[in-house]
C-alpha positions as CSV (number, residue, x, y, z in Angstrom):
1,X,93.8,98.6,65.1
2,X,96.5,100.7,64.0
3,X,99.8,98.3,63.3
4,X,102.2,98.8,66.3
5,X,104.8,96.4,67.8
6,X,105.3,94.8,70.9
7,X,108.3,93.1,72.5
8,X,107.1,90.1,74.5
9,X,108.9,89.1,77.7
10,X,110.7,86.0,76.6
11,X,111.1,87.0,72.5
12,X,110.6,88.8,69.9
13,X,106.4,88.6,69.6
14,X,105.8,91.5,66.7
15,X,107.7,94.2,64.8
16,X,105.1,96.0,62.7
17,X,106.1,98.7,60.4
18,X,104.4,102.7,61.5
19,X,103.0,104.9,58.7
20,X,103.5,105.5,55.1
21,X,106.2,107.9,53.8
22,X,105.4,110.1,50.4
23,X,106.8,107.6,47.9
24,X,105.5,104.6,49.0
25,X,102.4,102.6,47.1
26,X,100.6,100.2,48.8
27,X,100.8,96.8,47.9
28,X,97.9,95.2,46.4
29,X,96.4,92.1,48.5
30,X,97.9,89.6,45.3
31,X,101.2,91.0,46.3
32,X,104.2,93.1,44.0
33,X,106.7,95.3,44.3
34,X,107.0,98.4,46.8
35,X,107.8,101.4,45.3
36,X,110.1,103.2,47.8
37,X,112.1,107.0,46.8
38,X,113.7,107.0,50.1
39,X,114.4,106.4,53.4
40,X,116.4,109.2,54.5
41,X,117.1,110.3,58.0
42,X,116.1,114.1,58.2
43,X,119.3,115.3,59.2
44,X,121.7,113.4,61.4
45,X,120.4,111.3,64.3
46,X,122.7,110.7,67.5
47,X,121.0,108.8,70.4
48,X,122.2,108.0,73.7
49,X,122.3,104.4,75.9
50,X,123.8,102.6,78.6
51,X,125.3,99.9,78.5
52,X,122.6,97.4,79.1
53,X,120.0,99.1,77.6
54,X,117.7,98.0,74.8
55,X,115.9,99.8,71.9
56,X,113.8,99.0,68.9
57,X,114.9,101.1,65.4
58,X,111.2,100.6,63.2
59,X,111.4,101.6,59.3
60,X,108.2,104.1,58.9
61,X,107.2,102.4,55.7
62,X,104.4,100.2,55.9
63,X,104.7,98.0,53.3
64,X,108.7,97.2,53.6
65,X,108.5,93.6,55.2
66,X,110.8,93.1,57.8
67,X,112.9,90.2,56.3
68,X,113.9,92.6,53.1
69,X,115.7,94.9,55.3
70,X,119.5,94.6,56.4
71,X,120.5,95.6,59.6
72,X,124.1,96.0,60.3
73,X,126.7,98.0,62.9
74,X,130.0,99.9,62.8
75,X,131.3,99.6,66.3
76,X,131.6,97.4,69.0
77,X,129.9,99.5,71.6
78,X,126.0,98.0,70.5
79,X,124.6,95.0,68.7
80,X,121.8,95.0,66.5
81,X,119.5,92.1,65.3
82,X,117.4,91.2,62.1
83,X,114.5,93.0,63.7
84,X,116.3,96.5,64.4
85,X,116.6,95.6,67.9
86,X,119.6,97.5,69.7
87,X,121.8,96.3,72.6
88,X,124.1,98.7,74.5
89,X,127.1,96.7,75.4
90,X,130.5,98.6,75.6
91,X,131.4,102.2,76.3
92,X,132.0,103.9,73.4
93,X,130.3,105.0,69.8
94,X,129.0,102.9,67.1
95,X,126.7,103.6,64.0
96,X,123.2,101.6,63.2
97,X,122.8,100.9,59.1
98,X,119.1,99.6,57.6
99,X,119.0,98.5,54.2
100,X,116.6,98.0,52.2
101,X,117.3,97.5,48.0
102,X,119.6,100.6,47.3
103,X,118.5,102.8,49.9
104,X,119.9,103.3,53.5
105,X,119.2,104.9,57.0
106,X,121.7,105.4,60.0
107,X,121.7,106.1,63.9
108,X,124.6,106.6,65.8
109,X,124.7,105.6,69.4
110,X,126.8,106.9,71.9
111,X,127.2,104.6,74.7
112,X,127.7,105.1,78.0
113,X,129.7,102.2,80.6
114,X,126.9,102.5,84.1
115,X,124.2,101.0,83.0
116,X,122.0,98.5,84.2
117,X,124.4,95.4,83.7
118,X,127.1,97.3,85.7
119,X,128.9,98.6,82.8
120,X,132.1,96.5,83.2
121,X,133.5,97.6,80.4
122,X,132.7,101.5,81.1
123,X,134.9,104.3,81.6
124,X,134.4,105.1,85.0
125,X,132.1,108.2,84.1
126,X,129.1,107.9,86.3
127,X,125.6,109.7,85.4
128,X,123.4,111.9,88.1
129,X,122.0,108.8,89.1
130,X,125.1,106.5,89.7
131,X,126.9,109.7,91.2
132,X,123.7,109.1,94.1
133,X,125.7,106.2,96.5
134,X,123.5,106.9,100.0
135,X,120.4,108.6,101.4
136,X,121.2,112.4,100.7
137,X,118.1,113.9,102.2
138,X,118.9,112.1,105.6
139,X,119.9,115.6,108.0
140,X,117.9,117.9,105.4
141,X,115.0,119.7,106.8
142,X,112.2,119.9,104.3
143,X,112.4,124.3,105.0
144,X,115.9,124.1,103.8
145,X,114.7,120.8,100.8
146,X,111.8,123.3,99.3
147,X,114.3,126.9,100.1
148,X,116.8,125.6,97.8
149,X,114.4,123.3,95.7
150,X,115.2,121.6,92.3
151,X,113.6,118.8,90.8
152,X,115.0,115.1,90.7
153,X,117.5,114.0,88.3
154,X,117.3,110.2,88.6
155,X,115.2,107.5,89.8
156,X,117.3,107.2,92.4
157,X,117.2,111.0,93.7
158,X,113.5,110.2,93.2
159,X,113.4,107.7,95.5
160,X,115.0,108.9,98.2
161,X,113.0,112.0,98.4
162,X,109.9,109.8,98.4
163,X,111.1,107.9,101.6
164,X,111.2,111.8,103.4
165,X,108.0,112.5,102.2
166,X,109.9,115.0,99.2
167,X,108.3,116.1,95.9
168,X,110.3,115.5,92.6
169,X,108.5,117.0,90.5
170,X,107.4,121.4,90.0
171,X,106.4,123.3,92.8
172,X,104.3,125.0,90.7
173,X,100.3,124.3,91.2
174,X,98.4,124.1,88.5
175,X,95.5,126.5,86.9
176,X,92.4,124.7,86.2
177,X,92.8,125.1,82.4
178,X,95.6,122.7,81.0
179,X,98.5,124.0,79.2
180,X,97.9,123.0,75.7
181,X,101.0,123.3,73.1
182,X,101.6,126.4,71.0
183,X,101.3,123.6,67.7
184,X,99.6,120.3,68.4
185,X,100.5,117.5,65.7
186,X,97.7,116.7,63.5
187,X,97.4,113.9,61.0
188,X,94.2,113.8,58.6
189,X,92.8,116.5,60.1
190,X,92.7,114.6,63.9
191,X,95.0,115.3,67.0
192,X,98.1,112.7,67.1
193,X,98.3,111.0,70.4
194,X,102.3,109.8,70.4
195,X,102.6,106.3,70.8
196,X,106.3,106.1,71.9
197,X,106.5,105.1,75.2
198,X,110.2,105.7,76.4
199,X,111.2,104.0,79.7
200,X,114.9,104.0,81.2
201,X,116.3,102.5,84.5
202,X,114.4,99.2,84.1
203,X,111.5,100.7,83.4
204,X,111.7,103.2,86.4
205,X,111.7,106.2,84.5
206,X,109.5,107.6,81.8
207,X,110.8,110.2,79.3
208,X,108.6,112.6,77.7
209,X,108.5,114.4,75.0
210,X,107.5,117.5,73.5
211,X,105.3,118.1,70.3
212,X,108.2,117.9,68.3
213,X,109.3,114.9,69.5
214,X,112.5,115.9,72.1
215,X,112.7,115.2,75.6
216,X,110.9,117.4,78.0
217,X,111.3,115.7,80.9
218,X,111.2,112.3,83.0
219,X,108.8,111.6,85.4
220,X,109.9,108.5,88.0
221,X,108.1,105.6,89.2
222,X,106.8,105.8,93.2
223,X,108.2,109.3,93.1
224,X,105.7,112.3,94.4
225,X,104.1,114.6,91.7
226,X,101.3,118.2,91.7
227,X,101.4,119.5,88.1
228,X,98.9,118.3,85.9
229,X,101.6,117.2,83.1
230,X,103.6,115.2,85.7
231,X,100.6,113.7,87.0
232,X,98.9,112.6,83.9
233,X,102.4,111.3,82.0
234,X,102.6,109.6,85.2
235,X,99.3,107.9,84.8
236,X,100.1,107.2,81.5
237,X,103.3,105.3,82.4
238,X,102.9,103.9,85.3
239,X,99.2,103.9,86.3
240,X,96.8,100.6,86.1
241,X,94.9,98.3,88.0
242,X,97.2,97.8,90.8
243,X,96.2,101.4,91.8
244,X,99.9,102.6,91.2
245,X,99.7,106.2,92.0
246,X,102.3,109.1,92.6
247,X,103.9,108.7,96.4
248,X,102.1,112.0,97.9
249,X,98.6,110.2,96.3
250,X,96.1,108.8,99.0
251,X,92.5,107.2,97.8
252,X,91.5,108.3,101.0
253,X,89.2,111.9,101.0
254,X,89.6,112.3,104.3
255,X,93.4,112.4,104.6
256,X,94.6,115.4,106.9
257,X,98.0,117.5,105.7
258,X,98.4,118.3,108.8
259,X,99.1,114.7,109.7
260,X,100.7,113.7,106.9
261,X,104.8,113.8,105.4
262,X,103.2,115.2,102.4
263,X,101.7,118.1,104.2
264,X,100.3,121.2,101.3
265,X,101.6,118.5,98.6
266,X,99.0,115.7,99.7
267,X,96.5,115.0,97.2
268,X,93.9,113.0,97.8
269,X,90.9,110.8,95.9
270,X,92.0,107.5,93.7
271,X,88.7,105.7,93.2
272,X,86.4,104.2,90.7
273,X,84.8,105.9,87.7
274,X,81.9,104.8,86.8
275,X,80.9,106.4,83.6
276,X,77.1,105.8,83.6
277,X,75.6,108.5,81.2
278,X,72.2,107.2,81.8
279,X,72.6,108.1,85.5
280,X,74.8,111.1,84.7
281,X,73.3,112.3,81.3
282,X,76.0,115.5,81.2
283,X,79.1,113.2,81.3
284,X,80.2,112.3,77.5
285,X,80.4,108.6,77.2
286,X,84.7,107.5,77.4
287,X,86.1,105.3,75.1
288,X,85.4,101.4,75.9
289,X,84.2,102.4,79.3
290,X,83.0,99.6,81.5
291,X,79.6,101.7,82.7
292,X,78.5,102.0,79.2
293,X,78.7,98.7,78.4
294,X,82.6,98.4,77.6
295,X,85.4,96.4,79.1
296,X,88.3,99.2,80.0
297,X,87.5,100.4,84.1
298,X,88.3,104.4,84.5
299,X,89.6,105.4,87.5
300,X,89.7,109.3,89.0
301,X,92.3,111.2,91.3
302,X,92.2,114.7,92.0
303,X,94.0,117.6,90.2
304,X,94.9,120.2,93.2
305,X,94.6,124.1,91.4
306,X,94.3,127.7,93.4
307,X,94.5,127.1,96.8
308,X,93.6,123.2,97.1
309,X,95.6,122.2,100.2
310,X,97.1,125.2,102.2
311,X,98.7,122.5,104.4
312,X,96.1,122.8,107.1
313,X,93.0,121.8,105.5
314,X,91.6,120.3,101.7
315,X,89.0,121.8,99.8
316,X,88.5,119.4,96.7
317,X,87.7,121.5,93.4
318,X,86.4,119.8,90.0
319,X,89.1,119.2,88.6
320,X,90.0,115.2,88.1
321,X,91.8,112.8,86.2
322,X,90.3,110.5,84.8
323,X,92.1,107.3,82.9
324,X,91.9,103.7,81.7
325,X,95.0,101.4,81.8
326,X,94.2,97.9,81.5
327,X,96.3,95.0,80.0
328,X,93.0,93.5,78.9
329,X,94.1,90.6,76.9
330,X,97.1,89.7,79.1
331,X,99.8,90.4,76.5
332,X,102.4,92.8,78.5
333,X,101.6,95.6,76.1
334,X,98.8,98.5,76.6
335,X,97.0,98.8,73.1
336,X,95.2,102.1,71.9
337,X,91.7,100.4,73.7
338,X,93.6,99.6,77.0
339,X,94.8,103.0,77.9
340,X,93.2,106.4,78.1
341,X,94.0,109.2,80.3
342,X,91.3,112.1,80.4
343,X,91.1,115.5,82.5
344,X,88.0,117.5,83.4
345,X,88.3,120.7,85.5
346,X,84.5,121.2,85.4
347,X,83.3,117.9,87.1
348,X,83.0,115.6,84.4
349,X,81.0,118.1,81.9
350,X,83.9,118.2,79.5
351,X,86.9,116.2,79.0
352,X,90.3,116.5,77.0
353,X,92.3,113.5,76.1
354,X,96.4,113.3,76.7
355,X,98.2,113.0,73.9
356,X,101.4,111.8,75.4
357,X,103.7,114.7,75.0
358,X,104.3,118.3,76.9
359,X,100.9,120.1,76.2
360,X,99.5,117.3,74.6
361,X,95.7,117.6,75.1
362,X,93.0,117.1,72.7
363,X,89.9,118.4,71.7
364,X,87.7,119.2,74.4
365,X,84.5,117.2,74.1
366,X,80.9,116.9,76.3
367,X,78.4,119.2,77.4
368,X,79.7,122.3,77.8
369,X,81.4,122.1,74.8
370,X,77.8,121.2,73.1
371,X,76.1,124.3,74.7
372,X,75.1,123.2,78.0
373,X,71.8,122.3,76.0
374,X,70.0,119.1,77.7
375,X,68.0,118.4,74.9
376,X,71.5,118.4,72.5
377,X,73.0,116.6,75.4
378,X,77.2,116.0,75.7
379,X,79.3,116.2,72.6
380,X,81.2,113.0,71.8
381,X,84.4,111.9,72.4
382,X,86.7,113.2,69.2
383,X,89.1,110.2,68.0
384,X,92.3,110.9,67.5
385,X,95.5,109.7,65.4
386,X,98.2,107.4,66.7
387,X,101.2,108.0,65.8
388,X,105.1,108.2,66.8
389,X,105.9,111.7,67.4
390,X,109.4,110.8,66.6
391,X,107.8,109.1,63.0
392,X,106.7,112.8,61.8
393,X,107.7,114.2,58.8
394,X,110.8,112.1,56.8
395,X,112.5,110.6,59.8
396,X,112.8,107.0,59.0
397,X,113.9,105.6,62.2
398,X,112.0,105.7,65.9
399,X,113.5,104.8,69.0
400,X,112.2,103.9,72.5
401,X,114.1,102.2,75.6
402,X,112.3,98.7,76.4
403,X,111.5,98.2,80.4
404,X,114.0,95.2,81.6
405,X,110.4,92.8,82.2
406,X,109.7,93.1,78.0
407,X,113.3,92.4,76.5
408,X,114.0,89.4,74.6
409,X,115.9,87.0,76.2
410,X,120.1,87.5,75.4
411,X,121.3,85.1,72.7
């Protein structure tokens, strides 16, 4: 398995070091030196927190080892650790330095005081979300909600329009093809599948990124969802055995709009997938898939395109999504075997994997993608490359926000 890190519930468990920079050798198995030109920030890099917040700064280089690097701080406003691990704790700005021999890497971090902790020593500048004190959807009408319609800004705005039966995501339904990026990341000739996984609010929210590695938007835990992109990041996030679904979500197939809150945003189908090519030869065989003789259970939920729900009725298309998230070995942390999420708009004939970023879908793979031919059968799946978006190029630093239920406990 590719190295990654992990950050266990009660410590520290791992900090492994990401992919090797031009300028590193690799060093031999009877050990040596490391030959390292660099490890230069491209440009500046500024990141924001709250106070309360926790992040993990990894050096790219794979062959630094983590006790010959220095971490230190200018500022009051974070802490930082001798594994790069990053504590908002004061209003205010303060700058991140790695060491390693003569060469250095920064971060500043802005801070801001209305955080998860309560931000006591804050400035009394609140964020959307903290600016949200009550129920503001109480005496709206959902004609007058959807005539002057913007998404949610917070988990909290989320959450209140999930208890009126609101959507926080686009209004916009979804073609059957998926948006695919103008330039996907590639890395030894193979789609990159980003494996930063950015959470805020306690784990609550989910930030994600585009191909170059900036925020494109949040998607928010419970909250109600129709586009493909908001729907499969929220999968991605949020999804697993527990059968945690977006809020306008029924695995019911009979569920009438007409009856429900959700009304011409209900979408309907969260059930098993069984993956059996030998009883459904045109399906391509999914990675690890229980019903070919692997251990990771798919699920399937439908993907409502054209004219889907009209608010009176359902007509279900073929057009799914299709994904495996399963902490298999108990560990708190979804490894590259654990978690898959897959869509098909022809029933299962082809699939395209998601890469974990704004138009991040890989190559298409199955039958119609072999030629419809029974004898050739389905084309197989097409492996990809993990890597941190945010790791691309010469950055030497990656960041992510670490849910509240996997930080280290406070010294």
């Amino acid at each position: 398995m590719k190295p990654s890190f992990r950050i266990a519930a009660a410590t520290v468990a791992l900090i492994m070091l990401l992919s090797l920079l031009p300028g590193c050798e690799l060093l031999p198995s009877g050990g040596g030196a490391v030959s390292v030109t660099s490890i230069d920030i491209e440009g500046s890099e500024k990141r924001s927190l709250r106070v309360g917040d926790v992040c993990v700064l990894e050096v790219l280089q794979t062959h630094i080892a983590t006790e010959d690097l220095t971490w230190s701080v200018d500022g009051d406003a974070v802490t930082v650790d001798e594994y790069g691990i990053v504590v908002g704790k004061k209003a205010g700005v303060a700058t991140v330095m790695v060491c390693y021999d003569h060469f250095y890497d920064t971060v500043e971090f802005t801070v801001s005081g209305d955080g998860l902790n309560g931000g006591e020593d804050g400035d009394g500048d609140g964020d959307e979300e903290n600016e949200i004190t009550s129920d503001p959807y109480v005496n709206v009408s959902k004609a007058e909600f959807y005539a002057n319609y913007t998404p949610a800004k917070s988990f909290t705005d989320a959450y209140y329009r999930t208890m009126h039966g609101l959507l926080s995501g686009s209004l916009e339904v979804p073609g059957q093809a998926p948006t695919v990026a103008a330039s996907r990341p590639k890395q030894g000739g193979r789609y990159v599948r980003n494996t930063e996984m950015r959470y805020e609010d306690n784990g609550n929210t989910y930030v994600v990124l585009d191909a170059a590695g900036n925020v494109a938007f949040k998607v928010y835990r419970g909250a109600a969802y129709i586009t493909l992109e908001e729907v499969a990041a929220y999968m991605f996030a949020f999804g697993g055995a527990d059968g945690a679904f977006p809020a306008n979500y029924t695995s019911s197939k009979k569920t009438n709009p007409e009856t429900s809150p959700w009304g011409e945003y209900l979408r309907v189908n969260h059930s098993y997938f069984l993956g059996d090519t030998e009883r459904y030869p045109r399906e391509p065989k999914l990675p690890n898939i229980t019903g070919c003789g692997g251990s990771l259970q798919y699920w399937e939920m439908d993907i409502g395109t054209g004219s889907y729900n009209n608010g009176n009725k359902i007509t279900r298309g073929a057009c799914r999504l299709v994904y495996g998230r399963n902490d298999l070995d108990g560990d708190g942390v979804y490894e590259k075997d654990e978690l898959h999420v897959f869509y098909t708009y022809n029933h299962y004939d082809d699939f395209q994997e998601y890469l974990n970023y704004q138009g991040g879908w890989g190559e298409r793979f199955g039958y119609e993608t072999n030629g419809s031919s029974a004898i050739k059968g389905p084309s197989p799946y097409v492996s990809v490359t993990y890597s941190a978006l945010s790791a691309r190029g010469n950055s030497a630093l990656s960041m992510y926000v670490v849910p509240e239920k996997q930080r280290p406990l406070a010294a």
